[in-house]
N, C-alpha and C positions, 0 to 999 in steps of 0.2 A: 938423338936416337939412343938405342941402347948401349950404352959405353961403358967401359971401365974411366974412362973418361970424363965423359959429362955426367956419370953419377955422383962425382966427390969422392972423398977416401971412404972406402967401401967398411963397412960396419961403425961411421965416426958415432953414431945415435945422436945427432944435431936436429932438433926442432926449435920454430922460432915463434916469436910472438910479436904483436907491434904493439906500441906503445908510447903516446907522442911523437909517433913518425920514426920512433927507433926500434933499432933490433936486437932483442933479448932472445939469451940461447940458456937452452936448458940440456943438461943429461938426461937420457933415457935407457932404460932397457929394451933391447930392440923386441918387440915382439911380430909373428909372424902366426897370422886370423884366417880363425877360416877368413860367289860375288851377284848375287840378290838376295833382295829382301822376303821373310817368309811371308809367305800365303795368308798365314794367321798369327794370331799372337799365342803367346802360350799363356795358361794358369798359373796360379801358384807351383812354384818346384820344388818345396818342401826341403826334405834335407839329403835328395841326391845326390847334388852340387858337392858337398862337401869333400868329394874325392877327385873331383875335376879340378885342373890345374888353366889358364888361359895364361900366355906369355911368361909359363914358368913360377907363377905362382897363382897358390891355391886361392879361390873365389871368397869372397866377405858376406857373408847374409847378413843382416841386421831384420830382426821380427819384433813383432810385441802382437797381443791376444787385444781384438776390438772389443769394446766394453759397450756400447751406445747398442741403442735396437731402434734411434731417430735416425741416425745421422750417419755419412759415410767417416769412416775413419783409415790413414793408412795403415796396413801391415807391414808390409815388407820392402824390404830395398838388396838387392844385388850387385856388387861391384870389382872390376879386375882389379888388383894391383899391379899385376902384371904388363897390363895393357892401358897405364896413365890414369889409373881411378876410373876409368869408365865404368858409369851405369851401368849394368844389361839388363836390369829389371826393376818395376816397384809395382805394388798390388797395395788396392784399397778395395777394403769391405766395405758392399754397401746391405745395410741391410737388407735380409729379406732375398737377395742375391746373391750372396758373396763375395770373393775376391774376384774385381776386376784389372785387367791388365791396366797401369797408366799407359805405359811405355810401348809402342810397337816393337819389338822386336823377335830374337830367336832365342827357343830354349838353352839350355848350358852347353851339351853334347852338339850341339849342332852348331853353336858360336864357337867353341875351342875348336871344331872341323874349320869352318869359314878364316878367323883368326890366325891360329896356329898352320895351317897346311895351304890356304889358299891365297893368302892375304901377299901386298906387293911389300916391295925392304920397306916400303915407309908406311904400311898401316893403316892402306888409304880405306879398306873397308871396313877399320872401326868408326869411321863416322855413315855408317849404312846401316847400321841399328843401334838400339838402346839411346845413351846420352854420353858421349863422347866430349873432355873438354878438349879446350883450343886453346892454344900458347904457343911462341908466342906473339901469334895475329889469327884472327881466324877471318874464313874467307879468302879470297885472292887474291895476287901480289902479281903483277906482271912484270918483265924485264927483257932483257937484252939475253937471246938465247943460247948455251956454246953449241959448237959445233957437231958435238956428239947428241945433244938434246935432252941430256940428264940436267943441266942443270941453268939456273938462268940470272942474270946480274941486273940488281937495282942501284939506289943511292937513299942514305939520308943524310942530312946536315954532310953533304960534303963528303959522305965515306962510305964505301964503296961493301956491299950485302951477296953473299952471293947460296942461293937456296935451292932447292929438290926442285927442280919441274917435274914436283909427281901427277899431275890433272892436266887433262886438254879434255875440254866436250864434244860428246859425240856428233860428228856432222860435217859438214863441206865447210874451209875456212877457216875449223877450230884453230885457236893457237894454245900452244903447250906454258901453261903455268904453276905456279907454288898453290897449295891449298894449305888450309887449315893449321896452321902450324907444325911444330917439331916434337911434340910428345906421344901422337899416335900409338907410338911402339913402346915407351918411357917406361922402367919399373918403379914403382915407389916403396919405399924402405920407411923403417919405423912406421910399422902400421901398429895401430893400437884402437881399440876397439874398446867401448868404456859406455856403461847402462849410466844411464840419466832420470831423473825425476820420472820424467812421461816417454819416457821410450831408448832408443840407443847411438851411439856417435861411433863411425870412421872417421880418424883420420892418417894421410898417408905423405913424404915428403919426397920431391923427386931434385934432386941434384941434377940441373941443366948443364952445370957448367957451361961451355959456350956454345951448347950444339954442335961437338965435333968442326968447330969453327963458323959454326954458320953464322953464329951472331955475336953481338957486342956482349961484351963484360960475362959476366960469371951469374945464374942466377939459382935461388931456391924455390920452388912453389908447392907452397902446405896446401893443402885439398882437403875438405874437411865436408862429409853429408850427415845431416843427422836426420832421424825421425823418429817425428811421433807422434799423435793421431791425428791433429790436426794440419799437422806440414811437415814439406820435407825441404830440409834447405840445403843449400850447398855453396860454398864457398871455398875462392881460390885466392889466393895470398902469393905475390909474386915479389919478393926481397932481390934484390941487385946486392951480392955478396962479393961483385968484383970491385973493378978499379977504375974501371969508364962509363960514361951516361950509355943509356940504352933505350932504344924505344921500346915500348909493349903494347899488347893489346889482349884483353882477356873475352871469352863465350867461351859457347859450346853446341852440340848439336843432338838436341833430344828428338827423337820421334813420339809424337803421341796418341795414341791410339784410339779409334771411335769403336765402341764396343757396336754400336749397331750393323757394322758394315753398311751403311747406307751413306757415302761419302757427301751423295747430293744436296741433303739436307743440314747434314750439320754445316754449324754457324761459327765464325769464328771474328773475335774482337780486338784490334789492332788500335792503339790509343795514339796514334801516327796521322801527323794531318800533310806531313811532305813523301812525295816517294822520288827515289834515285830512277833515273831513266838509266837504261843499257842497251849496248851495241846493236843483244839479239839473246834469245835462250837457246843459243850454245854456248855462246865465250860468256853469256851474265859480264862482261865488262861493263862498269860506271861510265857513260860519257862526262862524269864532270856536272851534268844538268839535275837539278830537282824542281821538280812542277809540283802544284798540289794533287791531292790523291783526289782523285773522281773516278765514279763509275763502280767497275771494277775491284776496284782500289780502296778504295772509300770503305774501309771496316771499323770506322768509329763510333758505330750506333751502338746503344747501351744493348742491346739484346743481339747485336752479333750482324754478320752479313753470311745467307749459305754462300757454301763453297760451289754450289752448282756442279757443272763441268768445267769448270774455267782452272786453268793451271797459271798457278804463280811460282816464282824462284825470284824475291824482288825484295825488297828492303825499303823500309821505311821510316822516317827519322820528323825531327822538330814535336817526340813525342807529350803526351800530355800527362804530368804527373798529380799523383793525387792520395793523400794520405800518406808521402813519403814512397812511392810505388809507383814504377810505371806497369800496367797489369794489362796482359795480356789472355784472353780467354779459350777455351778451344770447348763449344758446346755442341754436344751430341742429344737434341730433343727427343727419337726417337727412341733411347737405351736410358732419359731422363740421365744423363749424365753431364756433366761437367769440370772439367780444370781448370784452377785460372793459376797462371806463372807471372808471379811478382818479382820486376827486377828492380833492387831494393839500393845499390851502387850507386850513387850520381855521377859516376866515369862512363854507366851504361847511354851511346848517345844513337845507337840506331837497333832496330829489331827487321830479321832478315825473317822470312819463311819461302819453305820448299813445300809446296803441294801438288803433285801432279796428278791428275783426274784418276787416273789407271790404278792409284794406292790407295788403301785403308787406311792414309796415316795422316798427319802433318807436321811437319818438322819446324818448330819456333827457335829463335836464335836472338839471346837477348846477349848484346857485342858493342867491346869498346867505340867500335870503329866502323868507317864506309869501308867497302871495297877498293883493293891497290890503293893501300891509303900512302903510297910513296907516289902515286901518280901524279901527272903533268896537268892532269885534264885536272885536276884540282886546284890548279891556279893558284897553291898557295893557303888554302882554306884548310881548317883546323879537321884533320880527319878523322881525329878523337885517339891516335896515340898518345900513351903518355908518358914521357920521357923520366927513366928512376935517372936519379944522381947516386953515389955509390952509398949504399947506407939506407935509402930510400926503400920502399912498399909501396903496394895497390892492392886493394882489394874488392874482389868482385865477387857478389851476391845476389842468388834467387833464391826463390821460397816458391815450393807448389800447395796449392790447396786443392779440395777436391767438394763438390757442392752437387748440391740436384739442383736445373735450374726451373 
């Protein structure tokens, strides 16, 4: 969380690079750039933004002017530093129409409301719009609960975790767990902002230090999104700068928006042929079990499967890669829309989505790991953490595109 603590020494201008699995530091000049979900999505927001602040610091735009009169191309991208590099927005021109929202979310003024005045100490309603990353595990983590029920006790390798029970779901039975990792609320320093050939780069560095105790060793995570007209990519870079192994797990949580509002029809492509079963959709606990994906489930036909009325909160793994990319789709036929999110990382080993019937949106999660990947019910079985040694990196990568289908 937000610490004088887990930031590192405050103004050090430390960024790092990998490089044969090692970690090179460079000087910088610090430079400093520009509880529901809404109804609608918003437009392009232009350059209002730029005197709005989200968790204390002022918002990042990254733009460039579409050129094509065939093809969509993106515009714009939106992001906190304040609030762990979170997206809150990206727009792609399609011809002929404009800019369309990729991103379900909320305008600026109505996110720094939500964020800044309404949000819990851990920040749990930044993963309720935009694209939220996840460090360091995303998803759930169950354990052993205290007594007061703030917080709750796992294990790995023998040593003993102990985390926010910021989540329980809504219902009869829920039990109180860890969500999405420790950066929700995170500031990120040394932002620098830098034009490119075909368009323009953030990037931002956040000083975990140990999470106020929460976790092993000491770590760095560079966050880096660029764009330009044909993708937008984003990567997280997570360096172990202490003195103990550590497990990790990198995602994140984008909402994406169907321009049509007609949830029923769009189709959506999941290249997943195993799905994790669960408890129930309130706790989404892993039993431990995967069966293969039938029915329902089954979204690995090349043109998609609608979403119907059917709600999923479900994760699907043993995915199918192809071209270097496991690529997942979210197509909207009647808006002639489409995105596909390539997760381009070979540490990526399952993709989780949230769609419930009542939304405009669907939420794709491409992630290290299963859910309570410390759990029992896993028998042992590799649940896609991956353990740095001190000195060590990981790096995780998506790329969006945007197409007519």
């Amino acid at each position: 969380m937000e610490t004088e603590k887990n930031r590192g020494k405050p103004g050090s201008g430390t960024t790092y690079e990998i490089q044969q699995g090692n970690i090179y530091m460079t000087r910088l000049v610090r430079i400093l750039a520009l509880p529901a979900l809404a109804a609608a999505c918003l437009s392009h927001y232009g350059q209002a933004q730029s005197a709005i602040e989200i968790g204390g610091e002022k918002l990042v735009t990254l733009t460039r002017k579409p050129v094509s009169t065939t093809k969509p191309e993106f515009t714009s991208l939106t992001l906190m530093p304040g609030r762990g590099m979170e997206v809150l927005s990206i727009t792609a021109n399609y011809p002929g129409r404009g800019n369309v929202d990729v991103l379900y979310t909320h305008d600026p003024a109505t996110a720094e409301n939500m964020l800044d005045h309404q949000d819990t100490a851990f920040g749990d309603l930044g993963y309720r719009l935009g694209a939220a990353f996840l460090f360091p595990y995303p998803n759930r983590i169950r354990g052993t609960l205290s007594a007061d029920g703030k917080t709750l006790t796992t294990g790995w390798q023998g040593h003993e975790l102990t985390l926010p029970a910021n989540n329980i779901g809504a219902g009869p039975g829920a039990e109180r767990h860890a969500m999405h990792g420790l950066i929700l609320k995170a500031k990120a320093e040394d932002i620098r902002v830098t034009n490119t050939p075909e368009g323009q780069q953030v990037t931002g560095v956040i000083h975990c230090g140990n999470f106020d105790g929460h976790w092993f060793s000491k770590t760095d995570l560079v966050i880096t999104v660029t764009l330009t007209a044909n993708a937008v990519d984003a990567t997280m870079v997570a360096h172990n700068v202490g003195n103990q192994d550590e497990p990790v797990a990198l995602g994140w949580h984008p909402y994406f928006a169907l321009p049509s509002g007609d949830r029923t029809q769009a189709r959506i492509v999941i290249p997943g042929s195993m799905l994790t079963k669960v408890d129930n959709y309130v706790n989404v606990f892993p039993t431990g079990e995967r069966v293969p994906a039938t029915g329902q489930f089954d979204l690995q036909a090349a043109n998609g499967t609608a979403l119907d009325k059917n709600f999923y909160d479900d994760n699907w793994s043993k995915l199918n890669w192809k071209g270097g990319a496991v690529t997942v789709k979210v197509i909207d036929p009647a808006a002639h829309y489409g995105v596909a999110i390539e997760g381009l990382s070979p540490e990526i080993k399952t993709i989780q989505m949230y769609a419930p019937p009542t939304q405009q949106f669907v939420a794709i999660e491409h992630q290290y790991n299963f859910a309570d990947p410390f759990g029992k019910e896993w028998n042992g079985m590799d649940t896609g953490m991956v353990t740095l040694k001190p000195g060590q990196s990981t790096k995780w990568h998506v790329r969006l595109r945007v197409f007519v289908p």
